[in-house]
C-alpha positions in Angstrom: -14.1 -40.4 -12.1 -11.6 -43.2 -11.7 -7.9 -41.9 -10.6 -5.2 -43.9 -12.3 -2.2 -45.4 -9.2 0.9 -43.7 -10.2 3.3 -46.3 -10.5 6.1 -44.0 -9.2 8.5 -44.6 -11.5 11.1 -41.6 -12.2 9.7 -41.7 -16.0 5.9 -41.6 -15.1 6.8 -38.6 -12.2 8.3 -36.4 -15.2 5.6 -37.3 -17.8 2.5 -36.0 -14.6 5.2 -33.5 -14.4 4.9 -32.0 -17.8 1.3 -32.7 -18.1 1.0 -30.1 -15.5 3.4 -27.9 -16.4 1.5 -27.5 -20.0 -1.5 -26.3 -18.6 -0.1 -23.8 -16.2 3.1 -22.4 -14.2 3.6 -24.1 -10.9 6.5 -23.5 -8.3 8.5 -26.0 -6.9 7.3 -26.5 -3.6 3.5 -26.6 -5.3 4.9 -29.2 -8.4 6.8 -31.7 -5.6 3.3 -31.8 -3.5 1.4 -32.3 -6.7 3.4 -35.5 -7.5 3.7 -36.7 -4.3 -0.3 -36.3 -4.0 -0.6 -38.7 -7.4 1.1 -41.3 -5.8 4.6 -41.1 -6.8 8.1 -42.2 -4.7 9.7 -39.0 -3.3 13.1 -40.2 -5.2 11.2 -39.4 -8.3 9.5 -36.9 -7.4 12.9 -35.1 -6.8 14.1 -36.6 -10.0 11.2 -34.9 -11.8 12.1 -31.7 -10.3 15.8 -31.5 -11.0 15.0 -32.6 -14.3 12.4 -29.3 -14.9 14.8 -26.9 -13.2 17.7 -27.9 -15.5 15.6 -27.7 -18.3 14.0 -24.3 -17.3 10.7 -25.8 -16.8 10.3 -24.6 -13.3 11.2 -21.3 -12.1 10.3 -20.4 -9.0 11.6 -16.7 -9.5 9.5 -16.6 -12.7 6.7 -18.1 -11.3 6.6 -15.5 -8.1 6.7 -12.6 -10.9 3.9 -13.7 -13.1 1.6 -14.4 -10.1 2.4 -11.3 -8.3 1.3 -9.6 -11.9 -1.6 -12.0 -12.3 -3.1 -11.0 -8.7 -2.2 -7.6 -9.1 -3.9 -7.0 -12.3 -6.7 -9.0 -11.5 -7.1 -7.3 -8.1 -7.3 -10.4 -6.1 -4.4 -9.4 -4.2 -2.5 -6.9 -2.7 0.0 -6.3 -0.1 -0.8 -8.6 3.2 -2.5 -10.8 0.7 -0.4 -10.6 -1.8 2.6 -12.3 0.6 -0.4 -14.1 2.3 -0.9 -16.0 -1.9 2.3 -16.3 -2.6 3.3 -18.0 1.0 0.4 -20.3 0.1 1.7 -21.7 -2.8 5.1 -22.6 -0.9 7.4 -19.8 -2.6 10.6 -19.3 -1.0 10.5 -15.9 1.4 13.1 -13.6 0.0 11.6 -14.3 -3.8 8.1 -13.3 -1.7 9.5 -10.4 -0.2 11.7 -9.2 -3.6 7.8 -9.6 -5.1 5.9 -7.3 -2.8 8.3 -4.7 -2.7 8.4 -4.1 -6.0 4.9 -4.4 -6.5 4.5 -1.6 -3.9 7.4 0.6 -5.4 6.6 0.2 -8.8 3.1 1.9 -8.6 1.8 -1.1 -9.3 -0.9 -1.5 -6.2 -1.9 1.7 -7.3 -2.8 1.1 -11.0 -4.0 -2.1 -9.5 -6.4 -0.7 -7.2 -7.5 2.6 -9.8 -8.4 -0.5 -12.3 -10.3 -2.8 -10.0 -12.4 0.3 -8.6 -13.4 1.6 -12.4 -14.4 -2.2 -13.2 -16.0 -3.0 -10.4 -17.2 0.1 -8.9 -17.6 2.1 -12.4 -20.6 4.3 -10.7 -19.6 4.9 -7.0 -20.0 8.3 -5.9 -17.9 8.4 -2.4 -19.3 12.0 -1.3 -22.7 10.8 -2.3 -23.0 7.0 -0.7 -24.9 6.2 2.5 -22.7 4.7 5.2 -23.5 1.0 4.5 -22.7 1.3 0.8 -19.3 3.2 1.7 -18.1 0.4 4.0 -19.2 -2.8 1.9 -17.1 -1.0 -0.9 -14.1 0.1 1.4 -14.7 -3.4 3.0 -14.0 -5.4 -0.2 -11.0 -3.4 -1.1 -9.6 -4.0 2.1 -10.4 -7.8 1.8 -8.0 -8.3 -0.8 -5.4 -6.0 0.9 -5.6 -2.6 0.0 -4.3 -0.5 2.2 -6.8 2.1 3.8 -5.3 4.9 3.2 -4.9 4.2 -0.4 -8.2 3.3 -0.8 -10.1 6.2 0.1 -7.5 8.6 -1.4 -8.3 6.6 -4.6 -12.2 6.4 -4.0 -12.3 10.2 -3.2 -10.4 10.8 -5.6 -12.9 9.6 -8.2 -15.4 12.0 -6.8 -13.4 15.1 -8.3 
């Protein structure tokens, strides 16, 4: 597949700009090293970028919200991971930190982790597993960062 040279142009930055932004959300940070990547001048890259914030195109505190849902409802991430994402994707650290605590004050980790262990787990009988099955389970929950605690107060819980 051929890539077509940006020509780096101010005009052609904010036309990539909102070809991307029509497919999907992107933060600042993740937009400017998008463009830059495609071959276009920084000066228009930043160009491109004023442009989208005046115009409400980007929002990083938007963004930061809808991903923390996405990843939370998904159960992709949580806690650790869910700052560990977000940091990733070059979101500025108080927007991080405003994410996670609400995610962890609003139940929302909870319902997050009850909803990934009855789709993914719909069967598990904690009290009944052998050992190995126990930890793979307890291990993947803990991969996308559960805390331990919660987890097997939610997978014991099931077994009531």
């Amino acid at each position: 597949m051929a890539r077509r040279k940006a020509s780096g142009g101010a005009a052609d930055a904010w036309n990539t700009a909102l070809r991307l932004l029509a497919r999907r959300d992107y933060g600042t940070a993740e937009l400017r090293g998008r463009l830059l990547a495609k071959g276009f001048t920084p000066a228009a890259v930043e160009l491109a970028i004023e442009r989208g914030l005046e115009l409400g195109y980007l929002d990083d505190a938007r963004y930061v919200e809808r991903l923390t849902r996405t990843l939370l409802d998904s159960g992709r991430a949580a806690g650790p991971r869910l700052a560990l994402e977000l940091r990733r994707r070059g979101l500025p650290a108080e927007l991080i930190a405003a994410a996670t605590t609400t995610a962890q004050t609003a139940a929302g980790e909870e319902t997050a982790l009850r909803d990934l262990v009855a789709r993914r787990f719909p069967a598990f009988d904690f009290a009944g597993a052998d050992a190995k099955t126990r930890r793979r389970v307890v291990h993947f929950l803990q991969r996308r960062g559960f805390a331990l605690d919660r987890i097997l107060t939610e997978l014991k819980r099931n077994d009531s």
